[in-house]
N, C-alpha and C positions, 0 to 999 in steps of 0.2 A: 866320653868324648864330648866337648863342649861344641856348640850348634858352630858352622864353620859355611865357610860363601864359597860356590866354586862355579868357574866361569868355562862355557864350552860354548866355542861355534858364533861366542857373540849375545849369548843365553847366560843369565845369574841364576843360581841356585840356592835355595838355604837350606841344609843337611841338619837334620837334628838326629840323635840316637833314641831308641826304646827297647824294651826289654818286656819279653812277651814269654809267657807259662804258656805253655797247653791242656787241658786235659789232661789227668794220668799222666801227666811228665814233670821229672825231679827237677830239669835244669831249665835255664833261662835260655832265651833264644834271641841275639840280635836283630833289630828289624831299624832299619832305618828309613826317616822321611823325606822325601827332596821334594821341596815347593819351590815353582819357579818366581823369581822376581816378576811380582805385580804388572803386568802388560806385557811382559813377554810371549800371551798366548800359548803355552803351554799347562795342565794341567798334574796338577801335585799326587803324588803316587808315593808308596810305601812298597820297599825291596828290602829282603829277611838274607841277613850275611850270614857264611859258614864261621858263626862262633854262638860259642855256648857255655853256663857257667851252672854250678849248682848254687850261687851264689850271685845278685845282682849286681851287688858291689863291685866283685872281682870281674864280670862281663863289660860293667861300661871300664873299668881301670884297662879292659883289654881293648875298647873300643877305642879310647884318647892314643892307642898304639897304630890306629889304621891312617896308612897313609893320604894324601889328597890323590895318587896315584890309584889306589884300591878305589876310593868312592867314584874317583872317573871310571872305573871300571864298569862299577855297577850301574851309570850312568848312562854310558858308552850303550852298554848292553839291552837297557830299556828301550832306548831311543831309538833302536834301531829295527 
């Protein structure tokens, strides 16, 4: 997923993808960044999405598939 803007409420956001190991774990774990636009007064926070890969590659090929709908979600859900 390449870094993507999304706008809520009047609020910019900048979404970047990462890809996180755990301990003792085979596969890769979605996590993504949303930093608000600079004076928006809101502060940048990191939300871990229901995807996983034993493979980094194939996690983020599966991330460029999440829609702007999905990230509002995870969005949605923070803010609230």
């Amino acid at each position: 997923m390449a870094w993507r803007i999304l706008s809520r409420e009047g609020e910019t956001w900048h979404v970047l993808p990462a890809a996180e190991r755990r301990a003792n774990q085979a596969t890769w774990q979605l996590v993504l960044a949303f930093r608000p636009k600079e004076g928006d007064g809101r502060r940048p926070f990191w939300a871990s999405f229901p995807l996983e890969s034993a493979s980094k590659s194939s996690l983020f090929l599966q991330a460029e598939r999440l829609s702007d709908a999905d990230l509002h979600e995870v969005l949605r859900r923070h803010l609230s």
